[in-house]
mmCIF entry with sequence, helices, sheets and N, C-alpha, C, O atoms, coordinates in Angstrom:
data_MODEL
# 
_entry.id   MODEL 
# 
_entity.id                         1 
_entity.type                       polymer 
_entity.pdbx_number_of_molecules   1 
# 
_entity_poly.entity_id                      1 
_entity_poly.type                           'polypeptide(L)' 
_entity_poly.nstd_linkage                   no 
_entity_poly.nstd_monomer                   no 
_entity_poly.pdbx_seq_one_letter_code       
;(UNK)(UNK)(UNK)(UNK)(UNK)(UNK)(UNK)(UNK)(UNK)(UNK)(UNK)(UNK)(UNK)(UNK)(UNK)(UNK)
(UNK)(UNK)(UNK)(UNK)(UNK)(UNK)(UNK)(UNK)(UNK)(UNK)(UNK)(UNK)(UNK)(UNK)(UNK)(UNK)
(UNK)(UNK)(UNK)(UNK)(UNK)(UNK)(UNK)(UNK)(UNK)(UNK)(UNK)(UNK)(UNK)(UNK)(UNK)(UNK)
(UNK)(UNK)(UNK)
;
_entity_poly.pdbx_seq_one_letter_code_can   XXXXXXXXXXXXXXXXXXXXXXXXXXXXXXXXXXXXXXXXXXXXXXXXXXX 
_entity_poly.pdbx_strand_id                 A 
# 
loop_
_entity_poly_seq.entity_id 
_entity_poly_seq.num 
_entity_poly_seq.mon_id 
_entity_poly_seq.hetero 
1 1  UNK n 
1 2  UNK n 
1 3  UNK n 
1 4  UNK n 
1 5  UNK n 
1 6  UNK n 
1 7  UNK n 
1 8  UNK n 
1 9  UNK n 
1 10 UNK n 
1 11 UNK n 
1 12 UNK n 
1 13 UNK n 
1 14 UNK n 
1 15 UNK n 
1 16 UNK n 
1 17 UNK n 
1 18 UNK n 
1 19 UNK n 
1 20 UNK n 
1 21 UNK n 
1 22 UNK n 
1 23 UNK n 
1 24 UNK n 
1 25 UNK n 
1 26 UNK n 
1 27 UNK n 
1 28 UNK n 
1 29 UNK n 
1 30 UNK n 
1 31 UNK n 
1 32 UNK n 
1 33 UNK n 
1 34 UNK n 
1 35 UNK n 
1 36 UNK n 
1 37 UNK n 
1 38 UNK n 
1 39 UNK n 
1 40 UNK n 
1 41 UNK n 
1 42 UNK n 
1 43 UNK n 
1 44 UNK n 
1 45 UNK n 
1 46 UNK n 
1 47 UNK n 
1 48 UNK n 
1 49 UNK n 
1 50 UNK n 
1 51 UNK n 
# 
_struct_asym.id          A 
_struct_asym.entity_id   1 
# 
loop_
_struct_conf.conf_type_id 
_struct_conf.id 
_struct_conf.pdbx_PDB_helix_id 
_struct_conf.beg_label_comp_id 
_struct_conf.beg_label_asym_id 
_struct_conf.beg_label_seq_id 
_struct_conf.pdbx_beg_PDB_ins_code 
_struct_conf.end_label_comp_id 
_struct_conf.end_label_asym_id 
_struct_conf.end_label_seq_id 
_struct_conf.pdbx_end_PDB_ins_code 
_struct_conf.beg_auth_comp_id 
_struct_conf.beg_auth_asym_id 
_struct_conf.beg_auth_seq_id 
_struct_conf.end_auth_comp_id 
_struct_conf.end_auth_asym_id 
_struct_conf.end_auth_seq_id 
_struct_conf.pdbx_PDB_helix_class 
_struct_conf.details 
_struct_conf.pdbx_PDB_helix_length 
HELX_P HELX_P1 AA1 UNK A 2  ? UNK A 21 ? UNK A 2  UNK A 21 1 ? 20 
HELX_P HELX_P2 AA2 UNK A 27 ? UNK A 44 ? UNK A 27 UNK A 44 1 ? 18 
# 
_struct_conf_type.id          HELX_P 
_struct_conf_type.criteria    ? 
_struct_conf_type.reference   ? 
# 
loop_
_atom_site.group_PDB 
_atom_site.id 
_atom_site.type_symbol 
_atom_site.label_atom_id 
_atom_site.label_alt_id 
_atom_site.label_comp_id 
_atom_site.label_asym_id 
_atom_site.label_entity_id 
_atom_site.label_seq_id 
_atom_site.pdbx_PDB_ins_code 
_atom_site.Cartn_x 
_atom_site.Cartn_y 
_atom_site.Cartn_z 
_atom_site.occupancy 
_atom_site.B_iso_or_equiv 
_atom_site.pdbx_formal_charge 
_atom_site.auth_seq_id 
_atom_site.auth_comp_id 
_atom_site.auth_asym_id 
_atom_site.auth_atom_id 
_atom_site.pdbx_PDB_model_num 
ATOM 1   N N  . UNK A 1 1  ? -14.354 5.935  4.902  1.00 0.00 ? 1  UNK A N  1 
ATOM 2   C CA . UNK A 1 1  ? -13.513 4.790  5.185  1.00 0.00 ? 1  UNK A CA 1 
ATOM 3   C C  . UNK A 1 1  ? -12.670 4.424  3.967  1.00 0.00 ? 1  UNK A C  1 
ATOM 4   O O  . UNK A 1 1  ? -11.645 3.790  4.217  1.00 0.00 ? 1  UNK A O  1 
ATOM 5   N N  . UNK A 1 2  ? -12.904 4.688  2.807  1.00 0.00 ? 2  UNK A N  1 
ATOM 6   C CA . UNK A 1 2  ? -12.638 4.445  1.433  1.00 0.00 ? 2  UNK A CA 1 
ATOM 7   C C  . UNK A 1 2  ? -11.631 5.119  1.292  1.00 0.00 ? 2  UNK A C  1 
ATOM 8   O O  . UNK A 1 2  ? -10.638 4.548  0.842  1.00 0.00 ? 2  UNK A O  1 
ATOM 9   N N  . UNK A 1 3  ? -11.547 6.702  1.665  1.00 0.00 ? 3  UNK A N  1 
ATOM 10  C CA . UNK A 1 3  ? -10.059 7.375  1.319  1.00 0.00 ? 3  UNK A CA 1 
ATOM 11  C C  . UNK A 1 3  ? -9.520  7.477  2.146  1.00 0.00 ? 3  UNK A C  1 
ATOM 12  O O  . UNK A 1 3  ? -8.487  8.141  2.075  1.00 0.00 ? 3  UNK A O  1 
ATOM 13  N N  . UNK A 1 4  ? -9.998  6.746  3.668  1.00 0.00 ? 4  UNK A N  1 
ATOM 14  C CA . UNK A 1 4  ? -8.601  6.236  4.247  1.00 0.00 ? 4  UNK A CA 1 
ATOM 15  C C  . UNK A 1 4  ? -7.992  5.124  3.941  1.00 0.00 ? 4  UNK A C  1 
ATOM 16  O O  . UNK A 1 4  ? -6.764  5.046  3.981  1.00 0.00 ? 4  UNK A O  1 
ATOM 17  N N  . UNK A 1 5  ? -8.871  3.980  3.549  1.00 0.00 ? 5  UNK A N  1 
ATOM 18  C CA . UNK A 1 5  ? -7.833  2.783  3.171  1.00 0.00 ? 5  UNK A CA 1 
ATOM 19  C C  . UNK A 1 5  ? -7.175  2.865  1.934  1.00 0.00 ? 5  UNK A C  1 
ATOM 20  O O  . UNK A 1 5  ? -6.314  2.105  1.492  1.00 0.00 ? 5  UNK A O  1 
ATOM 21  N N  . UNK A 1 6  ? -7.804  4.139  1.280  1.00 0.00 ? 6  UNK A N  1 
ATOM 22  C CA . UNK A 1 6  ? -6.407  4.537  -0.222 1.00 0.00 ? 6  UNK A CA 1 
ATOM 23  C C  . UNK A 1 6  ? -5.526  5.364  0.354  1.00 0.00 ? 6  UNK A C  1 
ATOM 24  O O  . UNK A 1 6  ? -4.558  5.569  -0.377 1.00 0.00 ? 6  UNK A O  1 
ATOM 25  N N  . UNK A 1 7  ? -5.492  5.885  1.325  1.00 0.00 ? 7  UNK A N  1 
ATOM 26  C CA . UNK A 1 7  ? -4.434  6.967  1.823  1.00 0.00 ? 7  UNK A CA 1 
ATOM 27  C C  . UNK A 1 7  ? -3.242  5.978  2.495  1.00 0.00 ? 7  UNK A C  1 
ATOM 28  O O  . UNK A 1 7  ? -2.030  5.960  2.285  1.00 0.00 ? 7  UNK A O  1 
ATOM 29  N N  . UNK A 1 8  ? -4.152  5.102  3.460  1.00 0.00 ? 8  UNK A N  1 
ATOM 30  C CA . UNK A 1 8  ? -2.648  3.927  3.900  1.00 0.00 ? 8  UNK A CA 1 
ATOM 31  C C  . UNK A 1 8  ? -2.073  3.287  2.918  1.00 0.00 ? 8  UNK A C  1 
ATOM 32  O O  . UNK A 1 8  ? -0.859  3.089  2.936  1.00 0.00 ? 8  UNK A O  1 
ATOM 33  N N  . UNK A 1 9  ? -3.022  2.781  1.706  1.00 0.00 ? 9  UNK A N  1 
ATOM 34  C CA . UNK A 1 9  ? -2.245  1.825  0.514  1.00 0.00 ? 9  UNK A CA 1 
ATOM 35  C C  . UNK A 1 9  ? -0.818  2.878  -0.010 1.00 0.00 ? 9  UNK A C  1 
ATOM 36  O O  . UNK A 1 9  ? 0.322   2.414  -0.068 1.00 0.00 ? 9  UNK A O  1 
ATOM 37  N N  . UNK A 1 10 ? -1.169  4.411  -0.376 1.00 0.00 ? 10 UNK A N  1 
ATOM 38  C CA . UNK A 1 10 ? -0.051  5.231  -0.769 1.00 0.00 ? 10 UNK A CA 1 
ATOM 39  C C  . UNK A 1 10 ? 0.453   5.120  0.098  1.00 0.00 ? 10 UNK A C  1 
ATOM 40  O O  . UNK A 1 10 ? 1.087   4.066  0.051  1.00 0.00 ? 10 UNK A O  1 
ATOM 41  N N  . UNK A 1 11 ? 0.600   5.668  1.071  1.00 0.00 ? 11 UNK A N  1 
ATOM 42  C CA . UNK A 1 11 ? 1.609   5.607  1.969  1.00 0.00 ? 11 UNK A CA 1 
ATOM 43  C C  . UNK A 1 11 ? 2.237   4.431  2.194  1.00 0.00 ? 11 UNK A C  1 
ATOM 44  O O  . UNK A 1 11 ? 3.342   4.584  2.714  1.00 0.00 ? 11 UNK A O  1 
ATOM 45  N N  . UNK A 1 12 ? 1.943   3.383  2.001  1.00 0.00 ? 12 UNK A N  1 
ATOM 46  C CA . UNK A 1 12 ? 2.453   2.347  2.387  1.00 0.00 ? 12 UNK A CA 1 
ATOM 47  C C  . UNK A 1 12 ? 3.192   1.620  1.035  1.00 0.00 ? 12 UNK A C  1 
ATOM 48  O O  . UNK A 1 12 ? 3.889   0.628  1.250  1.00 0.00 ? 12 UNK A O  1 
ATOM 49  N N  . UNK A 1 13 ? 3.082   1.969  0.058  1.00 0.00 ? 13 UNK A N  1 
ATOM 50  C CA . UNK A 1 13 ? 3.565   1.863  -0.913 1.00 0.00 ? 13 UNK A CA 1 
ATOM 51  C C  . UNK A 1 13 ? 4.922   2.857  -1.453 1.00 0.00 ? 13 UNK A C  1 
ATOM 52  O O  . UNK A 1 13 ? 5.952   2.503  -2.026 1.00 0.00 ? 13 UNK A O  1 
ATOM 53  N N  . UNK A 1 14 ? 4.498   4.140  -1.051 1.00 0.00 ? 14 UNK A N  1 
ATOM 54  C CA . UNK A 1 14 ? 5.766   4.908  -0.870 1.00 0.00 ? 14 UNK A CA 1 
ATOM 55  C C  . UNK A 1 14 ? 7.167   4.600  0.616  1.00 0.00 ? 14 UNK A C  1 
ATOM 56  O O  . UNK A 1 14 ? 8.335   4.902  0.860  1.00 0.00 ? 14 UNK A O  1 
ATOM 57  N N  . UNK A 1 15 ? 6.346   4.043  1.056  1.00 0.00 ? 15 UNK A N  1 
ATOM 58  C CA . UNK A 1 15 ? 7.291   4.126  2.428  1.00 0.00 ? 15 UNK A CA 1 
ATOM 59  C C  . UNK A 1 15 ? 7.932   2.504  2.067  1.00 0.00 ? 15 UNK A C  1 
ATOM 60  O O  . UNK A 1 15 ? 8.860   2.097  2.766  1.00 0.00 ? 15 UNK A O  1 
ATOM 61  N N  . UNK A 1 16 ? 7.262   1.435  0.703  1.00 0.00 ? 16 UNK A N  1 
ATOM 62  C CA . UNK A 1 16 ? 7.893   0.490  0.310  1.00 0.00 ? 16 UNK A CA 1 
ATOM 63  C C  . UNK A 1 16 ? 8.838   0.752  -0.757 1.00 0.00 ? 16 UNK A C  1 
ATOM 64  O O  . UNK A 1 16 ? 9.561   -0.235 -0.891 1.00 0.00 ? 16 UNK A O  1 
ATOM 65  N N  . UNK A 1 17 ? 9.115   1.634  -1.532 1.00 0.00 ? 17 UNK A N  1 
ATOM 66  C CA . UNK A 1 17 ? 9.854   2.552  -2.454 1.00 0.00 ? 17 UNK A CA 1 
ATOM 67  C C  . UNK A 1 17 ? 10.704  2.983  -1.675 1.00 0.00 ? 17 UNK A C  1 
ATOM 68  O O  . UNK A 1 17 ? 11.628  2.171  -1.711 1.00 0.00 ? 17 UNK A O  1 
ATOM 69  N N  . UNK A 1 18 ? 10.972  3.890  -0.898 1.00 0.00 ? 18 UNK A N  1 
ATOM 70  C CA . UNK A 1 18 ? 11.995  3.632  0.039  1.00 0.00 ? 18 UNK A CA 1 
ATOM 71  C C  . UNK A 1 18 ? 12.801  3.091  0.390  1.00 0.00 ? 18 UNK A C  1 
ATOM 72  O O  . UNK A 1 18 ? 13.954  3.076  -0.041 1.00 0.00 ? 18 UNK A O  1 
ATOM 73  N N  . UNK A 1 19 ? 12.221  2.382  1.484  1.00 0.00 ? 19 UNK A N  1 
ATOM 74  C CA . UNK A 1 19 ? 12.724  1.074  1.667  1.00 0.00 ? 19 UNK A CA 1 
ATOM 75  C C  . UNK A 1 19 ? 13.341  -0.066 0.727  1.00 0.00 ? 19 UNK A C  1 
ATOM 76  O O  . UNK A 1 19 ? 14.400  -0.632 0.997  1.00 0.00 ? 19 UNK A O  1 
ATOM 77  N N  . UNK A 1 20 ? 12.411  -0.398 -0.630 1.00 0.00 ? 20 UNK A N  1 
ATOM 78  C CA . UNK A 1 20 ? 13.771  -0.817 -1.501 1.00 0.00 ? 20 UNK A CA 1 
ATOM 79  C C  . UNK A 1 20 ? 14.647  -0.166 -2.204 1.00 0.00 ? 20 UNK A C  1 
ATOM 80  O O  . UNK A 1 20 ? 15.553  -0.774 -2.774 1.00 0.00 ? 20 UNK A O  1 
ATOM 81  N N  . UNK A 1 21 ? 14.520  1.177  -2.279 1.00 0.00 ? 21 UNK A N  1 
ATOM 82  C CA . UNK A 1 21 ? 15.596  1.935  -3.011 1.00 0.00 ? 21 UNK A CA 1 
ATOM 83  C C  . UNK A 1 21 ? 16.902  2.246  -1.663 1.00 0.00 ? 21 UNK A C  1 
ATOM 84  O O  . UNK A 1 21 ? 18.095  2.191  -1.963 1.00 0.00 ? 21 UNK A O  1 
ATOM 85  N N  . UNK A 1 22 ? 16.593  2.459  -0.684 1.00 0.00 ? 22 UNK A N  1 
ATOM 86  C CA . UNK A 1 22 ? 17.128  2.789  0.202  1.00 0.00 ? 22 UNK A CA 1 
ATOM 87  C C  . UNK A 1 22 ? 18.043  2.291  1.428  1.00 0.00 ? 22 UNK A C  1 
ATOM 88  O O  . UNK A 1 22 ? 19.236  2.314  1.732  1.00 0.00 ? 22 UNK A O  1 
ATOM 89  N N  . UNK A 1 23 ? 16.850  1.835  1.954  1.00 0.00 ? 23 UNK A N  1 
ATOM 90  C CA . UNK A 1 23 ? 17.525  0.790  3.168  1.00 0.00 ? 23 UNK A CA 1 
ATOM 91  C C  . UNK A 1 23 ? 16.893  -0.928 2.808  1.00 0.00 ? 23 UNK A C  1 
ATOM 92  O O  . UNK A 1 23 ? 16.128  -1.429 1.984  1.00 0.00 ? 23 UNK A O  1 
ATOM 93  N N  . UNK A 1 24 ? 17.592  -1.325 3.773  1.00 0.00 ? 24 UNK A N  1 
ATOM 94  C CA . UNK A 1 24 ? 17.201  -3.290 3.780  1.00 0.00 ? 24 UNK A CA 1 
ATOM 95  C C  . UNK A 1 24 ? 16.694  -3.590 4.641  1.00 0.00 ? 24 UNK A C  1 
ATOM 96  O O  . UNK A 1 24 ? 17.368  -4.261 5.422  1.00 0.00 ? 24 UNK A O  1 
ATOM 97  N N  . UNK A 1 25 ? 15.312  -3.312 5.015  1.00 0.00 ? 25 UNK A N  1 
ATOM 98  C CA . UNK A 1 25 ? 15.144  -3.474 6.187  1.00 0.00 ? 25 UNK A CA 1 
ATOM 99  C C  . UNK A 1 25 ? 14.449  -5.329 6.007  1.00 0.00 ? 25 UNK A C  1 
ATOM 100 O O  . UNK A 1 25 ? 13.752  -5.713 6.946  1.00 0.00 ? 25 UNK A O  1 
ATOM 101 N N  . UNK A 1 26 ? 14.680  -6.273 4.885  1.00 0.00 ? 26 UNK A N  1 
ATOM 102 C CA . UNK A 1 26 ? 14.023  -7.297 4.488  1.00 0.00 ? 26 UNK A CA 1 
ATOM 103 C C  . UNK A 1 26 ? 12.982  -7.335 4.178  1.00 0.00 ? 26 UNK A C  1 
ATOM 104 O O  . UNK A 1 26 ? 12.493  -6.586 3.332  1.00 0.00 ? 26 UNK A O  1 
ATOM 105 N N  . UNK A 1 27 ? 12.215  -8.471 4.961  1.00 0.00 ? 27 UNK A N  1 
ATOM 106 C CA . UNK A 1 27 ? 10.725  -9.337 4.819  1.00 0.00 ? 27 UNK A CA 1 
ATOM 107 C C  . UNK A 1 27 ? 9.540   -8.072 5.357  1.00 0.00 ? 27 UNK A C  1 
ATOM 108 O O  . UNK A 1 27 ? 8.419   -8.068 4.849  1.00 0.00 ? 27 UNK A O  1 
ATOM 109 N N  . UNK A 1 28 ? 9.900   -7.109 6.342  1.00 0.00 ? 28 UNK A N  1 
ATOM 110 C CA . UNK A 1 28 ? 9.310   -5.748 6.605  1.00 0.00 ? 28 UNK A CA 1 
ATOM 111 C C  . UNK A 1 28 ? 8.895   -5.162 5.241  1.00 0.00 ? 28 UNK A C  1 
ATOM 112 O O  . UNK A 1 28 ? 7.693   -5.413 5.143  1.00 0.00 ? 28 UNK A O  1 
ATOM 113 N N  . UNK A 1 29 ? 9.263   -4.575 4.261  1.00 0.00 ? 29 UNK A N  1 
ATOM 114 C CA . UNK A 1 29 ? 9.208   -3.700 3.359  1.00 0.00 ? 29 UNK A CA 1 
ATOM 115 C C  . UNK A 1 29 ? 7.805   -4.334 2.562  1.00 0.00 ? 29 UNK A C  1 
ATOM 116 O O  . UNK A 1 29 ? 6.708   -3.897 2.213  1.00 0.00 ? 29 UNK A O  1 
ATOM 117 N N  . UNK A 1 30 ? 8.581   -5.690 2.501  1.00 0.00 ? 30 UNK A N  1 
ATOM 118 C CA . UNK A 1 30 ? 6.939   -6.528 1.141  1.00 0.00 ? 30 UNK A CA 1 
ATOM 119 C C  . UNK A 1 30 ? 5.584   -6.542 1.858  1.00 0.00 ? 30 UNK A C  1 
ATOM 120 O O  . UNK A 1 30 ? 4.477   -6.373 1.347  1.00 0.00 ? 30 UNK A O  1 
ATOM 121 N N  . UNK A 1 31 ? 5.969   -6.840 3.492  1.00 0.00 ? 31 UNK A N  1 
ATOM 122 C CA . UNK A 1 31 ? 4.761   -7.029 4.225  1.00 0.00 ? 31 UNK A CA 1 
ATOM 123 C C  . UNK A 1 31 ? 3.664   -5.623 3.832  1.00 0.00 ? 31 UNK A C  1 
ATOM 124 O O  . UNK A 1 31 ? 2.484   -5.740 3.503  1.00 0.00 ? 31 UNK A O  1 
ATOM 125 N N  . UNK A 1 32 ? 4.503   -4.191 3.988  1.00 0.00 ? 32 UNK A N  1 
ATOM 126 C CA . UNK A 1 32 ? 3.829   -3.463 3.642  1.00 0.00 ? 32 UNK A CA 1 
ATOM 127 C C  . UNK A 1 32 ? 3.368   -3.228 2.557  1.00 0.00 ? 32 UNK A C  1 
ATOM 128 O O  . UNK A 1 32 ? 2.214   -2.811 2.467  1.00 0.00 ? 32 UNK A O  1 
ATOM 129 N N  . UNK A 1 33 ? 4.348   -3.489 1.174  1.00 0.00 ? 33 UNK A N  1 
ATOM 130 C CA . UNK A 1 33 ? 3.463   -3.259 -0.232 1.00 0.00 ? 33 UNK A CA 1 
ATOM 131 C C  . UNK A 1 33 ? 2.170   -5.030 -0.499 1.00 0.00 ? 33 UNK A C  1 
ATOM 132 O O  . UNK A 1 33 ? 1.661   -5.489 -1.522 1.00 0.00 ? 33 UNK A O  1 
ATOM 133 N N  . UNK A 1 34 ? 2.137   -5.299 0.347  1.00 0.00 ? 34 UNK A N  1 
ATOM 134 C CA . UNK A 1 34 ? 1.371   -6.611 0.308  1.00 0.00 ? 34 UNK A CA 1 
ATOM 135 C C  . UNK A 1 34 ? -0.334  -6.020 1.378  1.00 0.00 ? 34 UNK A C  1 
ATOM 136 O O  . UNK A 1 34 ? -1.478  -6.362 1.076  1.00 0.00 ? 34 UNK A O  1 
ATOM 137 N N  . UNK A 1 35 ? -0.074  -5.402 2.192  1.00 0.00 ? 35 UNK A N  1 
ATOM 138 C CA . UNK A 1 35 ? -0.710  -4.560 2.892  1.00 0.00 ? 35 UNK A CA 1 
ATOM 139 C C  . UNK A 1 35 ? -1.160  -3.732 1.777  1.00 0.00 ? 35 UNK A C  1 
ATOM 140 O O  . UNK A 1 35 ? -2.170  -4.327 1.401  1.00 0.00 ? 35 UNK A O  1 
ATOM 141 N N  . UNK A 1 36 ? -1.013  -2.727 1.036  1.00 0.00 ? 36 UNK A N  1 
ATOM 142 C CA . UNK A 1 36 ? -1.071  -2.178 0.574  1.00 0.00 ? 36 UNK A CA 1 
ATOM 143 C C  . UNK A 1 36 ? -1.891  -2.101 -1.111 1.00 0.00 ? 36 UNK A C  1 
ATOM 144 O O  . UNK A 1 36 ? -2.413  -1.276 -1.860 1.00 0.00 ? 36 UNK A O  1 
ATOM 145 N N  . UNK A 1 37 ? -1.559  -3.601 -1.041 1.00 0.00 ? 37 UNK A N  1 
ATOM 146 C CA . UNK A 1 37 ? -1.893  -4.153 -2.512 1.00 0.00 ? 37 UNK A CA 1 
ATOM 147 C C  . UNK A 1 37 ? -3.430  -4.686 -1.990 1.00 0.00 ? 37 UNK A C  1 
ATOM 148 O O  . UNK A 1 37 ? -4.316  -4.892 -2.820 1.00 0.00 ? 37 UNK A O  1 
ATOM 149 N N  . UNK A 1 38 ? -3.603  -4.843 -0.847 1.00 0.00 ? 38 UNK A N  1 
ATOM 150 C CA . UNK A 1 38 ? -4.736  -5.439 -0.065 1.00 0.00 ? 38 UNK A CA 1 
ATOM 151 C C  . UNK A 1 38 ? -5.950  -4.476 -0.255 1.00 0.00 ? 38 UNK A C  1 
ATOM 152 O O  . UNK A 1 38 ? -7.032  -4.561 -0.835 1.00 0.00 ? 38 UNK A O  1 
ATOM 153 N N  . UNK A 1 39 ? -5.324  -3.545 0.465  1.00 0.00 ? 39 UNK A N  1 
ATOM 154 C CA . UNK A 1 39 ? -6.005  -2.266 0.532  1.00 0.00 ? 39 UNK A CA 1 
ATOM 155 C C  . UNK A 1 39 ? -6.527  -1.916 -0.784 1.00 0.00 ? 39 UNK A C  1 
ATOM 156 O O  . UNK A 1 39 ? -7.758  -1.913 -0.809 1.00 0.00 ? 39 UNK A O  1 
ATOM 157 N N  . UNK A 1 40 ? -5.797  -1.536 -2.194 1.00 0.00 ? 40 UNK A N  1 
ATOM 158 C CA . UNK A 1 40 ? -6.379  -1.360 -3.158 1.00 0.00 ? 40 UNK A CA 1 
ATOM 159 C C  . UNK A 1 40 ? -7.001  -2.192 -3.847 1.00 0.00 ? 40 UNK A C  1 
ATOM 160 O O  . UNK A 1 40 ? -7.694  -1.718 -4.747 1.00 0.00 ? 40 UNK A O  1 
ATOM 161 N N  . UNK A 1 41 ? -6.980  -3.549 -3.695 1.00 0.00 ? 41 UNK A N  1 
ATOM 162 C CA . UNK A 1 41 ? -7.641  -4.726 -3.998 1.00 0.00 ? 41 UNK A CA 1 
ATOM 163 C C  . UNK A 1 41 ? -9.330  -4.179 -3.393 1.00 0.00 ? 41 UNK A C  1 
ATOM 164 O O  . UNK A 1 41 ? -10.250 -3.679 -4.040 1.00 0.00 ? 41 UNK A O  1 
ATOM 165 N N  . UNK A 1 42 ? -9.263  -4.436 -2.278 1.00 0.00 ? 42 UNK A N  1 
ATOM 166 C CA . UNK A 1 42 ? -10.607 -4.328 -1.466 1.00 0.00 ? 42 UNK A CA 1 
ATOM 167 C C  . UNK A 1 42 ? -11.303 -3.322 -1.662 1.00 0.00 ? 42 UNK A C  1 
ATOM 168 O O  . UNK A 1 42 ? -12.435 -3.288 -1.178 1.00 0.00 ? 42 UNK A O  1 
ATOM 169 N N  . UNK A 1 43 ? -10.545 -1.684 -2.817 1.00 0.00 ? 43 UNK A N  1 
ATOM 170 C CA . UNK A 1 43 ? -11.082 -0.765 -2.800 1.00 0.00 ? 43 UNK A CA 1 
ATOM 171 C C  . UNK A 1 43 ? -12.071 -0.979 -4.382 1.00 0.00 ? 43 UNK A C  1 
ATOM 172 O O  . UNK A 1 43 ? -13.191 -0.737 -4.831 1.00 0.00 ? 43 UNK A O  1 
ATOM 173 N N  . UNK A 1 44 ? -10.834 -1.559 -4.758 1.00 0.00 ? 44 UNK A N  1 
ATOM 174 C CA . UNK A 1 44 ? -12.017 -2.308 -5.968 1.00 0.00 ? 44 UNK A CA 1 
ATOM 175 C C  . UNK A 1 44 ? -12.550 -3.212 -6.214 1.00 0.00 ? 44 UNK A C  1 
ATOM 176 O O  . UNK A 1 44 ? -12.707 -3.646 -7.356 1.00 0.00 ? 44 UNK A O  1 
ATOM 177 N N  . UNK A 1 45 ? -12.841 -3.569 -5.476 1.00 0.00 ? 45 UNK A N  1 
ATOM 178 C CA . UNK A 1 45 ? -13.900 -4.688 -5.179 1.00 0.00 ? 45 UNK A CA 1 
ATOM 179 C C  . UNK A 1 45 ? -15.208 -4.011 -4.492 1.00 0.00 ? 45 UNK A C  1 
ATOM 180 O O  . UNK A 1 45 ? -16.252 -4.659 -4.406 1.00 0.00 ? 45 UNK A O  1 
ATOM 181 N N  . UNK A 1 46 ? -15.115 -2.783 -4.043 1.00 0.00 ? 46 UNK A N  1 
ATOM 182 C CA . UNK A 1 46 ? -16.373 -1.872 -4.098 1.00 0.00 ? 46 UNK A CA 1 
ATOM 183 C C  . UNK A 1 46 ? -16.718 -1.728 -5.208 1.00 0.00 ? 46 UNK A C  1 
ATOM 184 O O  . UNK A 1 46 ? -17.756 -2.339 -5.464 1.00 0.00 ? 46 UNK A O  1 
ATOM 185 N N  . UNK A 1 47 ? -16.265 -1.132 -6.071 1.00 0.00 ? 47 UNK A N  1 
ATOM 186 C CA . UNK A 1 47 ? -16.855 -0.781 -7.002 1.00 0.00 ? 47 UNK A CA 1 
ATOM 187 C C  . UNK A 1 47 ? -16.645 0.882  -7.378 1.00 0.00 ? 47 UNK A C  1 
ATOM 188 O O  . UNK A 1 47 ? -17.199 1.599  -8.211 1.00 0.00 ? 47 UNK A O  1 
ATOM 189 N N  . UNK A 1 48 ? -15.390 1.191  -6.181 1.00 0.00 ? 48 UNK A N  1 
ATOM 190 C CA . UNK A 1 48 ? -15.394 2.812  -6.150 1.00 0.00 ? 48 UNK A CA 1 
ATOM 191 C C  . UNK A 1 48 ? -13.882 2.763  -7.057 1.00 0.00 ? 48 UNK A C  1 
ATOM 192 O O  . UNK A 1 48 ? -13.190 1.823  -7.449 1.00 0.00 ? 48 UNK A O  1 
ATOM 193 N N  . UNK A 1 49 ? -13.754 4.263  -7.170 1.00 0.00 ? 49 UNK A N  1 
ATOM 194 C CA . UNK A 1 49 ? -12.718 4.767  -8.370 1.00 0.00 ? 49 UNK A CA 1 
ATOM 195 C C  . UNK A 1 49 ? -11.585 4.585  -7.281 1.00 0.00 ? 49 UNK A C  1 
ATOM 196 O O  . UNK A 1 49 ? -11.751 4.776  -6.076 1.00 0.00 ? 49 UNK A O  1 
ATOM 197 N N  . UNK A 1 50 ? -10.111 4.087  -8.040 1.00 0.00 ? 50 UNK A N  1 
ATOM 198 C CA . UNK A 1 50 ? -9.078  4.361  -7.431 1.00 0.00 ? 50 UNK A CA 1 
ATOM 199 C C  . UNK A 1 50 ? -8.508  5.634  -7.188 1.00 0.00 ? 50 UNK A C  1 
ATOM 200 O O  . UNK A 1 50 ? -7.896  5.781  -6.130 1.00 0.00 ? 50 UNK A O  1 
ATOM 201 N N  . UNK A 1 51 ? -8.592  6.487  -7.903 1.00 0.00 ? 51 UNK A N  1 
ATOM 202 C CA . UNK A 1 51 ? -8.255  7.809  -8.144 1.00 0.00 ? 51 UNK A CA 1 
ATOM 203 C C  . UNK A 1 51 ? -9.458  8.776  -7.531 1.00 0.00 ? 51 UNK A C  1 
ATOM 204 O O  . UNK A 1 51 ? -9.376  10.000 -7.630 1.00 0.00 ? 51 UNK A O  1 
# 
């Protein structure tokens, strides 16, 4: 369950890189690096390695 919720945080962090380098899609883009920031938050708060 652990390296899927680090696999959505990347992805969802790249697909927010994008999106601000790229297109405008607005208040969409943060929702996901906020999602994302969640995800790696909660991964350390296990106690497991980010990497």
């Amino acid at each position: 369950m652990g390296n899927l919720l680090y696999t959505i945080a990347v992805i969802l962090v790249i697909l927010w890189a994008i999106g601000f380098l790229g297109y405008n899609l607005g208040g969409l883009i943060h929702i996901l690096i906020v999602i994302a920031l969640i995800a790696v938050i909660f991964r350390i708060i296990q106690g497991r390695k980010i990497l």
